[in-house]
Structure formats: structure tokens, C-alpha cells
C-alpha positions, 0 to 999 in steps of 0.5 A: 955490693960488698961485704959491708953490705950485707942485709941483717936479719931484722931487715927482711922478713925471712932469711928463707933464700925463697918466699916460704909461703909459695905454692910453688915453693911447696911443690918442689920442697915435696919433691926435693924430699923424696928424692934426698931421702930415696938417695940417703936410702934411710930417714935417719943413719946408724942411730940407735933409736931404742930410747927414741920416744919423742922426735922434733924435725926443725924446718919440716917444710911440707912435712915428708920427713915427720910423716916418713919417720912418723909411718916408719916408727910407729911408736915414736911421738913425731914434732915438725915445725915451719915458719911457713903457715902454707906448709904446716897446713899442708903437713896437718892435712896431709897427717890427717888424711894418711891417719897418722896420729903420732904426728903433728905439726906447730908454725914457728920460726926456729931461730927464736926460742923454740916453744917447747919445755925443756928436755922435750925431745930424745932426737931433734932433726934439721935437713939443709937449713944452711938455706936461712940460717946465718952464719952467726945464728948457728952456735945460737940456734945450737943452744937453743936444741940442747934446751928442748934435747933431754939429757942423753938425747941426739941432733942429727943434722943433714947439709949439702954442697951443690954446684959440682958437674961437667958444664959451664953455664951450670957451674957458672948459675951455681956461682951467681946463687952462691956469691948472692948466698955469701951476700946475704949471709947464709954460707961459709965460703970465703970466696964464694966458689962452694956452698960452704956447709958441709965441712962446718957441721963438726965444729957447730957440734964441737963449739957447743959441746956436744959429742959426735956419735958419728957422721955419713956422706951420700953421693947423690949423682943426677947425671944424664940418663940416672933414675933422678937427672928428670925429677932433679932437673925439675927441682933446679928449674922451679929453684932457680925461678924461685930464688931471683928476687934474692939474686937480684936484691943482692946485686949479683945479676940482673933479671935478664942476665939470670934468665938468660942463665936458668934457660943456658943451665937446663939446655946442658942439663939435657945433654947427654954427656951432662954430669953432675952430683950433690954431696950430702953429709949427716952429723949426728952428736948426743947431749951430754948427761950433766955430771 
């Protein structure tokens, strides 16, 4: 398929690379969040957070980070939302049981008009939404934060380049997933050999006039024999099964040739000389006051 190809947004339901409303999908974004915040170390960098009363988390998922920041800091008012009504179920039981009642949880789809006032928010949050927002919806979905950011407010913005290790099944699984990414519009990468994200994140923040207050990168290492090659090794497994149908729309393997691929990944993922990372980096930019 080439790359006049491309599938536009109005002909998919969601531009999500998995099904947002799987259970299993669920599971593993819960796991995925414990591990990316345990590796960060932090909910949120250097920020100051003195003036901070009101937090929107865009894509929240299952709600970890909103109800982590929520128990963190007690005094702010914590927003999540999620085009996945499982998910935001979920996050408003979860929120219901752990008493937390500083915050809570509203299905939408963040690449329409958010629904909120304008100036709501004094920090809105997104983590790796490279994985359904396309590369021409982001100066749109830029604008659209500065409506609901108060003036003096900041976006702080998590991405991730994956796909880097030792093995050639593994590097070759994470090519496949990258070249079906490219296709269907979702990262940055002219030839389909990296995610493509990460180095784009200034520019999204310089095009729409916000300056940076800073940025942070995190070395995520889940080799063999680290505190995190099991649960990531898990993590891989459920995504890759997860995200055929997308690798398979986008005509870049068959069901059989990807199977056969998840299965030669995890045997090298197992063997003990296997080495590989995520490199994650955080931008953070604060809307200017208007003059």
C-alpha cells in the first residue's frame, strides 16, 4: 500500500492503533502506566505547581495517572477523559472506591472540541497519544488546549521512541508495527525506521506559540534480568496481539506472518543476553499571558 493509501480519520471509527473498548486493552494500559510512572519516578517533572488548582489528563485510559496525581496532591481538582466508555467506567469506580474525591472522569474524544469553558484548566496533561493522533491533527489539537489553559497555565506532554534492543525478530516486530503506524498516519518517521515522536514535541509547542519551560528524557531499560523485563514482556505480548487488525488493514503482514513474528520476539525477549530500552521524553510550555 502506498502512501496515497492512507486511511482518513472519518473512515474508522477511531484512529486508537487498538480497540479502545477491550477489556484486555484495559489490563495492559494499567500496567503500562505503573511501569512509565515507576520508571519516570515522578507523576509530573520540575514543574511548579504552586498555582496549579485545576488538572485536565487528555486520554487518561483507566485513569492511573489522574487518580495518582489526585492522592499525590490533594488540593488540586484532577479531570480525565477517554473516548473509551469501559475506561472511564472503570476510572469513576476506581475513583469511587479509593474515596478520591477530588477527582473524576467524562467520556470524550479529545480530537473534537473539548468540552469544557475556556481558561478551565492551570496544567493539562497527555502521555503517548502519538498512538491516535495524526500527524495532521496535532497544531489542531494544540489550539484546542490553549482554549480550555487559563492564561499562565502549562501542557506538559509525555511521548516515547520504542523498537531499540539487541534482537532481530524484536527490531524486525517493531518495523512491521511502525511501517503500519506510517500508513495509517500516526507518526512522524519518513521512512518508517523509528517512532518518530519524540524529537517533534518542541516544534508542536514552538508552531503554536507556547514557550517551553523545560523538557526531561527518561531511559527506560527492560533488559533481561531488570525489576521490569517480566511485566514489560507482558505488556509487549497483549499489544502486539492486540494491534493485528491495524497490521493487517494496513497490509504490511499477514495474520500468519505476525504471529509468527509475536512468538520469534518473546523467544528473544526471554534470552538472557536480550537488551532493550524506551527512551521517553517530557515537554512542558506555559501559555502566555496576552499583553
Amino acid at each position: 500500500m502506498s502512501d496515497s493509501q492512507e486511511i482518513s480519520p472519518d473512515e474508522r471509527k477511531s484512529t486508537y492503533i487498538m480497540d479502545a473498548e477491550s477489556a484486555a486493552e484495559m489490563a495492559r494500559l494499567m500496567l503500562l502506566d505503573q511501569m512509565i510512572t515507576t520508571s519516570m519516578g515522578e507523576t509530573l517533572p520540575e514543574i511548579d505547581l504552586s498555582p496549579v488548582q485545576r488538572v485536565l489528563d487528555l486520554a487518561c485510559g483507566p485513569g492511573g495517572w489522574p487518580l495518582e496525581v489526585a492522592y499525590t496532591y490533594s488540593d488540586m481538582e484532577v479531570v480525565g477523559v477517554d473516548i473509551s466508555e469501559r475506561m472511564i467506567a472503570y476510572a469513576n469506580a476506581h475513583a469511587e472506591v479509593r474515596q478520591r474525591t477530588n477527582v473524576s472522569f467524562r467520556v470524550m474524544d479529545v480530537l473534537k472540541p473539548l468540552d469544557f469553558p475556556e481558561n478551565s484548566f492551570d496544567l493539562v496533561n497527555g502521555r503517548f497519544m502519538s498512538t491516535f493522533v495524526l500527524r495532521e491533527k496535532w497544531p489542531m489539537l494544540l489550539q484546542e488546549l490553549l482554549c480550555v489553559l487559563r492564561p499562565g497555565g502549562i501542557v506538559c506532554l509525555t511521548e516515547v521512541e520504542m523498537g531499540m534492543s539487541n534482537k532481530p525478530y524484536f527490531e524486525k516486530t517493531f518495523q512491521v508495527l511502525l511501517e503500519a503506524m506510517g500508513r495509517s498516519g500516526l507518526n512522524f518517521s519518513p521512512n518508517g525506521t523509528h517512532y518518530g515522536i519524540v524529537h517533534m514535541l518542541p516544534s508542536f509547542f514552538r508552531h503554536a506559540g507556547l514557550p517551553l519551560l523545560g523538557k526531561k528524557a527518561h531511559f527506560v531499560d527492560f533488559s533481561f534480568g531488570t525489576e521490569l523485563h517480566e511485566p514489560f514482556c507482558r505488556d509487549i505480548d497483549i499489544s502486539l496481539q492486540l494491534i493485528e487488525p491495524l497490521i493487517v488493514r494496513m497490509q504490511v503482514a499477514t495474520p500468519v506472518e505476525w504471529h509468527n513474528l509475536i512468538q520469534k520476539t518473546l523467544v528473544e525477549m526471554y534470552e538472557e543476553d536480550f537488551c532493550a530500552a524506551w527512551m521517553l521524553l517530557t515537554v512542558w510550555a506555559e501559555k502566555a499571558f496576552q499583553g
